[in-house]
C-alpha positions, 0 to 999 in steps of 0.5 A: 556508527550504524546507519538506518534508512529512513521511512519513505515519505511520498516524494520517495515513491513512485508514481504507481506507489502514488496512487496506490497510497491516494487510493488507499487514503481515501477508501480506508475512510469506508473500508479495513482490509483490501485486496491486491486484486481489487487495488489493481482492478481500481487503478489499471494496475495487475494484482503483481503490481500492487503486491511489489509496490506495496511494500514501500507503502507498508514501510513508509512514513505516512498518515495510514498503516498498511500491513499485510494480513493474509493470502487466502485467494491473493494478498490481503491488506489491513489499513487504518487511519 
């Protein structure tokens, strides 16, 4: 028998990866493609941080896809609804 973990829901992460998640909820209504270095300036947080605590996001569960899309100047990210 094989066990697989489970998607993160939103009680699996942590506080930073919380309000990266709400932060990119409410902005992905306007925008697609972010940068880690425009997320962290947004919520006091370093490009490095968003980068990290990101992946829990990407691999979650939830009402939005995340993916990462490219590294020209820093991390890009595709999101939608």
């Amino acid at each position: 028998m094989s066990a697989t973990a489970a998607p993160a829901t939103t009680t699996d992460l942590s506080e930073k990866q919380q309000r990266i998640l709400a932060y990119l909820r409410e902005a992905a209504a306007t925008e697609t493609y972010f940068k880690s270095r425009a997320i962290g300036e947004e919520l006091g947080l370093s490009a490095k941080e968003v980068g990290t605590n990101m992946g829990a996001i990407c691999e979650g569960d939830f009402d939005i896809d995340v993916e990462k899309w490219g590294y020209s100047s820093g991390t890009t990210w595709m999101v939608t609804t």
